[in-house]
Wavefront OBJ file of the C-alpha trace (Angstrom):
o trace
v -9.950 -20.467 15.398
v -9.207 -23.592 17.451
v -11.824 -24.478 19.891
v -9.553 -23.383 22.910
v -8.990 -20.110 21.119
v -12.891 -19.773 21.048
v -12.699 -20.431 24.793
v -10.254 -17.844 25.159
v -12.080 -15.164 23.882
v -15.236 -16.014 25.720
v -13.467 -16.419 29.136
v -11.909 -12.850 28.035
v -14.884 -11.008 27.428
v -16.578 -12.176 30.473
v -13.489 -11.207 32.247
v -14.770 -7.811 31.091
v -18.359 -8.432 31.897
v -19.052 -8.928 28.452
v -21.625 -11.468 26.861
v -20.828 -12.877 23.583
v -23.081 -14.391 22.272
v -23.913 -17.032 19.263
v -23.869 -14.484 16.519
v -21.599 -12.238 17.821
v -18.974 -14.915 18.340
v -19.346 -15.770 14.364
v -18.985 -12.307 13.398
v -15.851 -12.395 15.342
v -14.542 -15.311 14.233
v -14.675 -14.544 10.956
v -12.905 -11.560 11.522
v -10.462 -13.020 12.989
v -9.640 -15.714 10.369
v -9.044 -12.500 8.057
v -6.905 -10.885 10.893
v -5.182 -14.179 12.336
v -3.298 -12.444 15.029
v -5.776 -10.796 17.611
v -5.229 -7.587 20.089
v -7.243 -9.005 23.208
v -7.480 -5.530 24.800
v -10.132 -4.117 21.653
v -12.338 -5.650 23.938
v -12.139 -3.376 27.197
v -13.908 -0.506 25.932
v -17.487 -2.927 25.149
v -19.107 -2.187 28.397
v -18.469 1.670 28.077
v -20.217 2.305 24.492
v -23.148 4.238 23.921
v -26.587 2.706 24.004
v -27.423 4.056 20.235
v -25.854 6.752 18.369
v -22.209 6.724 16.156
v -18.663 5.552 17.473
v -15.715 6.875 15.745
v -12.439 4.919 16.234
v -9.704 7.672 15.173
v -6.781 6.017 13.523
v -8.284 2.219 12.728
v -5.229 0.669 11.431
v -6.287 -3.016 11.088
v -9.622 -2.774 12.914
v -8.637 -2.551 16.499
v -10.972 -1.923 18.643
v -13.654 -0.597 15.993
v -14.252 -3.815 14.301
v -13.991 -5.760 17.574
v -16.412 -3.193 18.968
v -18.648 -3.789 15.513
v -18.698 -7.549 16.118
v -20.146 -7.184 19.149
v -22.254 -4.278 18.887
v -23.286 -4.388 15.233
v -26.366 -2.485 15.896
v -24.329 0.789 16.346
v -22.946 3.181 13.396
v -18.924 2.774 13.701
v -17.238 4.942 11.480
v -13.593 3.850 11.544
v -11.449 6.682 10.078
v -7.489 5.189 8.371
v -5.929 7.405 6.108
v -3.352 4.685 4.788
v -4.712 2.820 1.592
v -4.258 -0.861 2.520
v -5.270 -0.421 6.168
v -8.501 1.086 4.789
v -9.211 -1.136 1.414
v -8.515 -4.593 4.699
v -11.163 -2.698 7.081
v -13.710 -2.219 4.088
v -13.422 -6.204 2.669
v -13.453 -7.111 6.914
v -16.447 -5.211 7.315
v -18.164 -6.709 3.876
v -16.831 -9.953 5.022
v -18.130 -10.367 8.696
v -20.579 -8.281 7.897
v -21.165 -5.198 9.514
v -23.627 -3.520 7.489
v -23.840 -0.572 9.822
v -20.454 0.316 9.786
v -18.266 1.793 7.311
v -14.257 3.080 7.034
v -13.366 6.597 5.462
v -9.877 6.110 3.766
v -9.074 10.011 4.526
v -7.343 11.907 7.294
v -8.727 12.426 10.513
v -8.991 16.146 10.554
v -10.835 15.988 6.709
v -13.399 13.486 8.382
v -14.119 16.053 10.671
v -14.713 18.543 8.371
v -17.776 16.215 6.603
v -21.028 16.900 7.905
v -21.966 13.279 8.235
v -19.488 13.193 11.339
v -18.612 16.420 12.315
v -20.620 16.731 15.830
v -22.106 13.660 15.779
v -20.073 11.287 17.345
v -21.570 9.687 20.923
v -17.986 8.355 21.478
v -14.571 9.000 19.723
v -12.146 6.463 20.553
v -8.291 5.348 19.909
v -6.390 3.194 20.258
v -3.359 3.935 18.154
v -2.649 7.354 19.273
v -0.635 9.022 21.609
v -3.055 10.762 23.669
v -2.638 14.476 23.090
v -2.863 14.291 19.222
v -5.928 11.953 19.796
v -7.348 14.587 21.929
v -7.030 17.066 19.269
v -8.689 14.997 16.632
v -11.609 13.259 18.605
v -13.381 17.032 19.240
v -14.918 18.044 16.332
v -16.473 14.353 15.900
v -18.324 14.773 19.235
v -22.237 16.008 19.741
v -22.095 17.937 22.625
v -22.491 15.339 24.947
v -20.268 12.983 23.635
v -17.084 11.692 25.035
v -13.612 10.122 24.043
v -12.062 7.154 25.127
v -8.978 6.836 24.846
v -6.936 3.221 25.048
v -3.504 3.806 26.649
v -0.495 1.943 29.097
v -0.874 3.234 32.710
v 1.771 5.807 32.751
v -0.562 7.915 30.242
v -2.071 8.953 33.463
v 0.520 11.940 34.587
v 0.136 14.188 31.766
v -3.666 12.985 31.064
v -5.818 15.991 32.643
v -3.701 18.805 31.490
v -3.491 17.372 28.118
v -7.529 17.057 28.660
v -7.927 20.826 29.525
v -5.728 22.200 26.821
v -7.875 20.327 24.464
v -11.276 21.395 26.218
v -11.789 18.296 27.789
v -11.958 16.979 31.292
v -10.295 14.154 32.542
v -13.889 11.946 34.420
v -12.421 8.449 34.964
v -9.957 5.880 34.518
v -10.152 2.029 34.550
v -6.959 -0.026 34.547
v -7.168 -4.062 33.292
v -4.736 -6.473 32.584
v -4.330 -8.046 29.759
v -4.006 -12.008 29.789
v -0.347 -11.706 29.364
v -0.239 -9.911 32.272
v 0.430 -6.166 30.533
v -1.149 -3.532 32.355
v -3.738 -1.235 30.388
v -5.886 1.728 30.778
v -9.032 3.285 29.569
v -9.278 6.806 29.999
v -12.654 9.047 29.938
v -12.598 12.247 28.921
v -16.114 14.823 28.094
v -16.530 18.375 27.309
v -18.180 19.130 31.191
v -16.615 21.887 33.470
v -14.034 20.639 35.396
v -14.655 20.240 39.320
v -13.377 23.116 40.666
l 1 2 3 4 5 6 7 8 9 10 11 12 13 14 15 16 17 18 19 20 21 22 23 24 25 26 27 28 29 30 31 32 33 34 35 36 37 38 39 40 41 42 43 44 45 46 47 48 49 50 51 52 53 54 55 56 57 58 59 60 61 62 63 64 65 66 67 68 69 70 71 72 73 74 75 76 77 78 79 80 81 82 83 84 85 86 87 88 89 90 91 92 93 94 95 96 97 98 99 100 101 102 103 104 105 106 107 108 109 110 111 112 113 114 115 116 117 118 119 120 121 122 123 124 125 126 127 128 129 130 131 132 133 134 135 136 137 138 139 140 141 142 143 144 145 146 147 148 149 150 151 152 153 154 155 156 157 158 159 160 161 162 163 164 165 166 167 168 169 170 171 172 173 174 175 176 177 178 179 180 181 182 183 184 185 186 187 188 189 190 191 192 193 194 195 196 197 198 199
């Protein structure tokens, strides 16, 4: 990375009211020399994760946001779930690489993750950022402990359809926060948990 592209991601995450600091930024870095092209919204959900406990990101692809979210919280378990071959064999030599020693990716469905004891119910947060939001909804519930939640990374216009899709799914819709990306596209992080709705 080029010094102004180190800028850029500091004068990002503070954007978010996120502090990256010395190690963290190395951890990233090296990351994204792997990567070379970098999603700037992975880091929106930082300020929202769990203080201990085990993040699931539900359809990982290249690492975006659980490998962001690893960088800068390496003390938490990430379990980043990609059921293509490449995508997973890339997030396993990223996660050697950086490291992240407390992480690890499952190269294996979403709903067969599920089904293994070492996630099923454990999750304190399932998030996505690849999937539309009612088949993430479906997946991200048998990861969570009771009182877990799901975030779920989405454009604005997600937000019509998002409590329905949230009830039918045995969720409740409890916040939203919108951000901009530097480009200027809109974006939106939506919160869902298992509560009673407000009647």
């Amino acid at each position: 990375m080029t010094p102004a592209e180190v800028g850029l991601l500091r004068t990002a995450a503070r954007t978010l009211g996120v502090d990256v600091g010395h190690d963290a930024l190395e951890r990233l870095v090296r990351f994204l020399d792997l990567l070379a092209v970098w999603n700037r919204d992975s880091l929106a959900p930082a300020p929202h994760l769990p203080s201990t406990g085990l993040v699931v990101d539900v359809g990982s692809g290249a690492g975006f946001p659980g490998i962001v979210l690893g960088c800068l919280r390496p003390d938490l378990q990430f379990v980043l779930i990609e059921s293509r071959r490449r995508r997973a064999s890339f997030l396993r030599e990223a996660i050697r690489a950086i490291p992240l020693p407390a992480a690890r990716a499952l190269e294996m469905r979403a709903e067969e993750a599920a089904a293994d004891p070492e996630q099923a119910g454990r999750a304190a947060i399932a998030i996505s950022r690849a999937l539309r939001l009612d088949v993430f909804l479906g997946l991200a519930a048998p990861f969570l402990a009771p009182d877990g939640a799901a975030i779920a990374m989405q454009t604005p216009r997600a937000a019509g359809p998002a409590s329905a899709l949230a009830a039918e799914h045995g969720f409740r819709l409890v916040a939203r926060h919108d951000y901009v990306l530097p480009g200027g596209a809109a974006r939106s992080l939506f919160f869902f948990d298992r509560g009673r709705p407000v009647s």
